[in-house]
C-alpha positions in Angstrom: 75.0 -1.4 -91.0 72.6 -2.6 -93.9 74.5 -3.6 -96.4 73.5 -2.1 -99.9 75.1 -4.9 -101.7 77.8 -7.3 -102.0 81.5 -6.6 -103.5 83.6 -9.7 -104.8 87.5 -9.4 -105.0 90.3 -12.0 -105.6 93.4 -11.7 -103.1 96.0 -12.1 -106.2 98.2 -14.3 -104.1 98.6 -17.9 -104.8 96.0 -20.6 -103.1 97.5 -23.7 -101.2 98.7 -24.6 -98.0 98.9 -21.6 -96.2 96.2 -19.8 -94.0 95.9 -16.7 -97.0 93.3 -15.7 -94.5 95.8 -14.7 -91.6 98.1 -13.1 -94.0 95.5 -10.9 -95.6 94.2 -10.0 -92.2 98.0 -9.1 -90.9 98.5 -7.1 -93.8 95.5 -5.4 -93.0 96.1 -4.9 -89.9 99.9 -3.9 -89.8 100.6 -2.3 -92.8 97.2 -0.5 -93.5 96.6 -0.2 -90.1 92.8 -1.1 -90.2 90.9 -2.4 -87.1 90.2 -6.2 -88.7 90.8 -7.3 -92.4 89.1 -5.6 -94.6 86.8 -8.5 -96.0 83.6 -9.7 -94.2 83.9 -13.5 -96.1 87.2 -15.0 -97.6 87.1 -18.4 -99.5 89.7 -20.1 -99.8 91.7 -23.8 -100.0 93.8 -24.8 -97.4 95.0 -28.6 -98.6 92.1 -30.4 -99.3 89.6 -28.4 -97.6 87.4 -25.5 -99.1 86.7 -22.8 -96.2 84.6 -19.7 -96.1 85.8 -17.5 -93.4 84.1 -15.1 -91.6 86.1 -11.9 -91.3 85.1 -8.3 -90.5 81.5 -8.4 -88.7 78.8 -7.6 -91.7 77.3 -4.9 -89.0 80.2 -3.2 -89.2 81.5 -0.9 -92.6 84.3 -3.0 -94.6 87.6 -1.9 -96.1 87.8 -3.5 -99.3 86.6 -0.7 -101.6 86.8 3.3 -101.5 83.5 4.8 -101.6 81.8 1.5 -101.3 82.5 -0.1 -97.8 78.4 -0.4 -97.1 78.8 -3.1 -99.2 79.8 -6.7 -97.8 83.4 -7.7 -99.2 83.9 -11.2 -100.5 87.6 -12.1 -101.2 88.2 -15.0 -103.3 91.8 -16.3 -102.6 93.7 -16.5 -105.8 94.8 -14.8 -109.1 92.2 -15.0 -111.4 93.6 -12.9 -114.2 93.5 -14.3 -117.3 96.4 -17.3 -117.8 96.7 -17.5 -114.0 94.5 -19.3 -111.5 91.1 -20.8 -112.5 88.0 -20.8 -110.0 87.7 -24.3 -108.7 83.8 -25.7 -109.2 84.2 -25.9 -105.0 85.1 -22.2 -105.0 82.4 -21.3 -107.6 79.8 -23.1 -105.1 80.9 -21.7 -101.9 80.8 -18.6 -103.3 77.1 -18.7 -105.3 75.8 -20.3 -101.9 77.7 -17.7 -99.7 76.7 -14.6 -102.1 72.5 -16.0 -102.2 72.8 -16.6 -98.6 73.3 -13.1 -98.0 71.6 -11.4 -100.6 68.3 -13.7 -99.0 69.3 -12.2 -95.9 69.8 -9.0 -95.7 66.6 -8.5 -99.0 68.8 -7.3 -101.9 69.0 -7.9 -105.4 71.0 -10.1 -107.4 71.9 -6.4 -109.3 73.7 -5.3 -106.0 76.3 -7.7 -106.7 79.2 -6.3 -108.0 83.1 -6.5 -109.1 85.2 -4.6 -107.5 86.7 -3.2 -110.8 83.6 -1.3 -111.5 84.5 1.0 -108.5 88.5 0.7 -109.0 91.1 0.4 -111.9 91.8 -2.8 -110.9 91.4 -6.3 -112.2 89.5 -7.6 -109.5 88.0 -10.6 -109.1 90.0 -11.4 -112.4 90.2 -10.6 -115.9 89.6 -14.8 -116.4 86.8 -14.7 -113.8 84.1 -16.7 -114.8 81.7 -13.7 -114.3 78.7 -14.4 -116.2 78.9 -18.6 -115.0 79.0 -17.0 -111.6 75.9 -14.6 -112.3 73.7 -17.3 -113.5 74.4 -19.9 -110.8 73.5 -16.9 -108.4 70.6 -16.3 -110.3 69.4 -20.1 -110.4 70.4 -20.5 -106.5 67.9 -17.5 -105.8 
């Protein structure tokens, strides 16, 4: 699969000292009944370390949004609604060098990055998501 562009969520659930990453994929797995998790990337903390996970191969179509699952899913592990969680400067880096790393590879534009709210009435990555800080940072890293 090329992808046609790049989809970032938040997983809602609270960051910390659990592996979020082998919950989500469970879920995904045993409830939905999916193949892999649904994500290709996931950031999260786990104690003191930032990780970015690899998840669902990017050849292969994702499971993170209806109607757009050519795109590669980034999960962001936390609630990032307004009053909730706030994206860590560690988060906001892994994620700007994660998102330029692929857009680089795979030739796409900064304007195939997208929420995942503008295909689904949800939230997601946040209502508090620093959005627009996030779009510049990508814009400077490229």
């Amino acid at each position: 699969m090329k992808p046609k562009g790049i989809i970032i969520h938040h997983s809602l659930t609270k960051d910390g000292k659990a592996v979020d990453y082998d919950a989500i994929k469970k879920y995904h797995m045993e409830v939905n009944h999916w193949d892999d998790i649904g994500y290709h990337f996931v950031i999260e903390q786990q104690g003191t370390k930032l990780m970015t996970i690899t998840g669902r191969d990017t050849s292969k179509l994702g499971a993170h949004c209806v109607g757009k699952n050519d795109h590669i899913g980034i999960c962001v592990v936390g609630n990032f609604d307004k009053g909730k969680d706030e994206l860590s400067t560690g988060k906001m880096n892994a994620l700007v060098l994660l998102t330029s790393s692929i857009l680089r590879m795979h030739q796409l534009s900064i304007y195939t990055v997208h929420k995942h709210s503008e295909y689904a009435p949800k939230s997601c990555p946040g209502t508090g998501f620093p959005w627009d800080e996030f779009m510049t940072k990508l814009s400077e890293a490229l």
